[in-house]
C-alpha positions in Angstrom: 72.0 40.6 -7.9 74.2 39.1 -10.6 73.7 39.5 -14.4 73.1 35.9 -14.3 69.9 36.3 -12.5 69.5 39.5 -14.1 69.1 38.0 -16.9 67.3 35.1 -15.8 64.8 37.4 -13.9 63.8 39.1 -17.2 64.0 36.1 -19.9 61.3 34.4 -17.3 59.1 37.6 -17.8 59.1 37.2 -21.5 56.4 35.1 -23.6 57.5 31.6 -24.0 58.0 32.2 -27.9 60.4 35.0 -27.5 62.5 32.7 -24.6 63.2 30.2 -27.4 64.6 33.5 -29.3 66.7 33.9 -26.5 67.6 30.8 -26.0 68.7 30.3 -29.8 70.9 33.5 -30.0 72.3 32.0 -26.8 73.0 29.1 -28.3 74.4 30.9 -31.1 77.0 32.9 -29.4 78.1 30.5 -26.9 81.0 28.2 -27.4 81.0 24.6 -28.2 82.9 23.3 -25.5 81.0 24.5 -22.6 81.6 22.5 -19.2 78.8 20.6 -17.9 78.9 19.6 -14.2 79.7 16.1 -15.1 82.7 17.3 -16.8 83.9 19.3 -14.0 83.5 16.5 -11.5 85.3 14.1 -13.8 87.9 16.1 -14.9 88.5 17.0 -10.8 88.5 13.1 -10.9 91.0 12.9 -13.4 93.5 15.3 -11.7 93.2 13.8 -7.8 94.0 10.4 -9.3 97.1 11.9 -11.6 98.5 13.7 -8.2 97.8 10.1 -6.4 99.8 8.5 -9.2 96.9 6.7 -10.2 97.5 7.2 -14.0 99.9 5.2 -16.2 102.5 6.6 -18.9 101.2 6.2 -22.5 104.4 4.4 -23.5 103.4 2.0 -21.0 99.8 1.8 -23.4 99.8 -1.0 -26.1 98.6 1.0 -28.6 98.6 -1.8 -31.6 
C-alpha cells in the first residue's frame, strides 16, 4: 500500500472536524504551485506542439 493511501485510509477514519485539521496543515505545508491535471495535460500540449514547430519566436510577437 502506498503512503498515499496510507494516509488516505486513516484521514477517512477520523471525525469530519479533525479531516478539515488535516486538510488545513496540508494546505499549509504544501506548495503553491502544485500541478493540477489540467496543467499537466496542457503543458504536455504545449511541448508536442513546440517539437511539431507549432510555436512562433517571440521576436516574431508584436508586443506594442
Amino acid at each position: 500500500m502506498s503512503i498515499s493511501q496510507q494516509i488516505n485510509l486513516i484521514v477517512k477514519q477520523l471525525p469530519k472536524t479533525e479531516q478539515k485539521l488535516i486538510l488545513e496543515l496540508v494546505r499549509r505545508i504544501s506548495p503553491d504551485d502544485i500541478l493540477t491535471s489540467d496543467d499537466i495535460a496542457e503543458i504536455k500540449q504545449a511541448r508536442l506542439e513546440y517539437n511539431n514547430g507549432e510555436t512562433i519566436s517571440d521576436e516574431d510577437i508584436d508586443w506594442d
